[in-house]
Structures are given as C-alpha cells and as structure tokens.
C-alpha positions as CSV (number, residue, x, y, z in Angstrom):
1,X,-44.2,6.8,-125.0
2,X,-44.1,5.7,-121.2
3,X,-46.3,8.1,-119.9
4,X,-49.1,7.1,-122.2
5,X,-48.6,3.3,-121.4
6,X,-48.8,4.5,-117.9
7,X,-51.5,6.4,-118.3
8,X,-53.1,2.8,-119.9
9,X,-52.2,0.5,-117.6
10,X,-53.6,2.7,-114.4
11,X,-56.7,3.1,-116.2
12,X,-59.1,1.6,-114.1
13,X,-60.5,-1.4,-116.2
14,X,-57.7,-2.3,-117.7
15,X,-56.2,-3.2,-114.0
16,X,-59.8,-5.2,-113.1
17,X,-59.6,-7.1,-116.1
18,X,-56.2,-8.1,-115.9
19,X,-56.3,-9.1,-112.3
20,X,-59.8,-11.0,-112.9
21,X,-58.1,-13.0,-115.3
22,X,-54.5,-13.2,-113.8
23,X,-56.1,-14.2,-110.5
24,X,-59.2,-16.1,-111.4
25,X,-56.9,-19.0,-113.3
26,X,-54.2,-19.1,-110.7
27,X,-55.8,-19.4,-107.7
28,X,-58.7,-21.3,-109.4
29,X,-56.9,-24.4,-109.1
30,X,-56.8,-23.4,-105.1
31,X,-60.0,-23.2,-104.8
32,X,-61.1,-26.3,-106.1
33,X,-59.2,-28.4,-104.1
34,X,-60.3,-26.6,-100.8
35,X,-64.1,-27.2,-102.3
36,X,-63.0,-30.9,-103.1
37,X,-61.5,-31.7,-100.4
38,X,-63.0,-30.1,-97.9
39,X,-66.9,-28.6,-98.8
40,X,-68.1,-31.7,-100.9
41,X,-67.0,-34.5,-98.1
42,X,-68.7,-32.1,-95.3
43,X,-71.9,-31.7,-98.3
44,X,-72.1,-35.4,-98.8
45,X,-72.8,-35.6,-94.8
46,X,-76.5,-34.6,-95.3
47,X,-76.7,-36.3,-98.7
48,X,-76.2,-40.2,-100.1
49,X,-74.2,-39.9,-103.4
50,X,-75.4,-41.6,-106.0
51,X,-73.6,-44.5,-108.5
52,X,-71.7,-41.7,-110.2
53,X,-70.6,-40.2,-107.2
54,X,-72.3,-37.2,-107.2
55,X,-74.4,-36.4,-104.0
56,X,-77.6,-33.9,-103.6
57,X,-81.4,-34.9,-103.0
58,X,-82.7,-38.1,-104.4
59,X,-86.0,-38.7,-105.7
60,X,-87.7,-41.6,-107.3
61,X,-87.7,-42.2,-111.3
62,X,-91.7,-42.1,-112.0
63,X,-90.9,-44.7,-114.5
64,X,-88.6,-46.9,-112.7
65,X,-86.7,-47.9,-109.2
66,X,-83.9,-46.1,-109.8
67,X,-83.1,-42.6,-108.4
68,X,-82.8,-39.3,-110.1
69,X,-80.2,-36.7,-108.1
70,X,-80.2,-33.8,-107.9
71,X,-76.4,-33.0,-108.1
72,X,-76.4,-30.0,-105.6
73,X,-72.7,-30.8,-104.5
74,X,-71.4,-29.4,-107.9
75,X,-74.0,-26.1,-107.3
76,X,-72.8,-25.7,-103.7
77,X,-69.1,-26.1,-105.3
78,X,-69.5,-23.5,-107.9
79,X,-70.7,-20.6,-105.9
80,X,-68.1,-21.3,-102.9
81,X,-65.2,-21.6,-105.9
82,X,-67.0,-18.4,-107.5
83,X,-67.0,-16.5,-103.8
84,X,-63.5,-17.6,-102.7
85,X,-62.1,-16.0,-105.9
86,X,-63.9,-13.0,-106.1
87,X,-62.8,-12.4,-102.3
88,X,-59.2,-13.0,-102.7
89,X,-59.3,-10.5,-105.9
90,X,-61.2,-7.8,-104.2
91,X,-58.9,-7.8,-101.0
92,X,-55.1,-8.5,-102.8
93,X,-55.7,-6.3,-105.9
94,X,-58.9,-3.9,-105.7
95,X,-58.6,-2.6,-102.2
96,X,-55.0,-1.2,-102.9
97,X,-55.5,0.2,-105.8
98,X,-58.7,2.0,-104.8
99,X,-56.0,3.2,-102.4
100,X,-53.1,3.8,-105.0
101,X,-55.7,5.8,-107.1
102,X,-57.3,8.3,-103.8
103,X,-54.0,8.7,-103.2
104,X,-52.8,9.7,-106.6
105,X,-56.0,12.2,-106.6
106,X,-54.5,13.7,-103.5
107,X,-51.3,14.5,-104.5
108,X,-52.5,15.9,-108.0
109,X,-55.6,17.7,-107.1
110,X,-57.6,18.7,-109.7
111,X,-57.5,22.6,-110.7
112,X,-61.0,23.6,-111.5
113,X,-61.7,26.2,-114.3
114,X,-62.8,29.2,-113.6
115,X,-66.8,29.5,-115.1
116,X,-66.8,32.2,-117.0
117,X,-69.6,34.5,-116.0
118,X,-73.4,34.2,-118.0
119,X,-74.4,37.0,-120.3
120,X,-77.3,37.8,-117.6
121,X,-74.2,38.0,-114.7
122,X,-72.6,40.7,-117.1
123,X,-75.6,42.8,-117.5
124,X,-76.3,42.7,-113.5
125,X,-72.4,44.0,-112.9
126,X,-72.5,46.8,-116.2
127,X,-76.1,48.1,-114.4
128,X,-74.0,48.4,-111.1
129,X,-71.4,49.7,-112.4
130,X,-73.1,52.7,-114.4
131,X,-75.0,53.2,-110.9
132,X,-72.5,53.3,-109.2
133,X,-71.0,55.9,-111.8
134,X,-73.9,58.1,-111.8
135,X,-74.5,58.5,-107.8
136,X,-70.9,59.5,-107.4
137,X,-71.3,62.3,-110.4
C-alpha cells in the first residue's frame, strides 16, 4: 500500500502540480505586495495616473477632452507577479527534485533486457556453425 503511494507521489506531475499550486497561492500574496509596493510607484514615474488611479499612456477621447489609459501598470504587474512565482518554484522545488530523481536513477540503474537475436542472426550463426563442422570433418 505505501510503496504504491510512493510510487504516486514521486511521479513526476503529480509533484509539479502540487508545488504549482501549493506555491503559486502562497507566495502569490508576496509577490503582489513587492509589485505594489515597489514596481507600480517606480512604473508610475514615466506615466501620469489617471482619476482611477491606474497609470500607463494616455491618449485623447476622439469624442471628448477626457483621456483614455492605457492601464499598462496592471500588464507590467502581471508578468513580474507571473515571473517572480514561476522563479521561486523552479529553484525551491524543481531543481531538487530533478536532483532527487538523477539520483534515484543512479542508485537503481536500469537492467536492460537482453534482445533476443532476429531469425536472420540465427540463420547467419547455424550457417557457421555447419561450416565450421564440415572443415573440421
């Protein structure tokens, strides 16, 4: 019974899923406080936010004076959220058990079956053989 849950659980992507999602909703919460406190102030540098707050490239309404933005604070916040996450998971979890697993493999080699031989290799060794048999008679 435990050696087939082991055998489960060290499956490959059973491991990458749970760590995906074990990871990706606890350190989620990290990551956007680093982007919110730290990326969108340094993002709003180079661009004025608008009423709502949100900051990117403003252009003018073609059917008014107000301005249309382009919220590329939230964009830029995604993909560094996104990058941060994905690094921290590929580092803490699927570098060591890349490692775990070559390991494993080196310890428990694989025993390779011997190929039987093809009906063609039988012939070619028989032929020899009676060859063989007749020069020494």
């Amino acid at each position: 019974m435990f050696k087939g849950f082991k055998e489960f659980i060290t499956r490959g992507n059973v491991i990458d899923l749970a760590v995906a999602v074990v990871i990706g909703g606890a350190f989620t919460a990290i990551v956007n406080t680093v982007v919110s406190s730290i990326i969108n102030p340094l993002v709003s540098v180079f661009f004025k936010a608008d009423a709502a707050g949100q900051f990117g490239p403003q252009i003018p309404n073609i059917y008014g004076d107000e301005l249309v933005t382009f919220p590329l604070g939230d964009l830029v916040s995604a993909i560094i959220s996104f990058l941060a996450v994905a690094l921290v998971v590929y580092f803490v979890f699927v570098v060591p058990m890349n490692a775990y697993k070559e390991h494993q493999a080196a310890k428990n080699p694989k025993v390779e079956e011997d190929t039987l031989p093809t009906e063609q290799e039988l012939l070619i060794e028989i032929r020899d053989l009676l060859r063989k048999d007749a020069a020494s008679s």
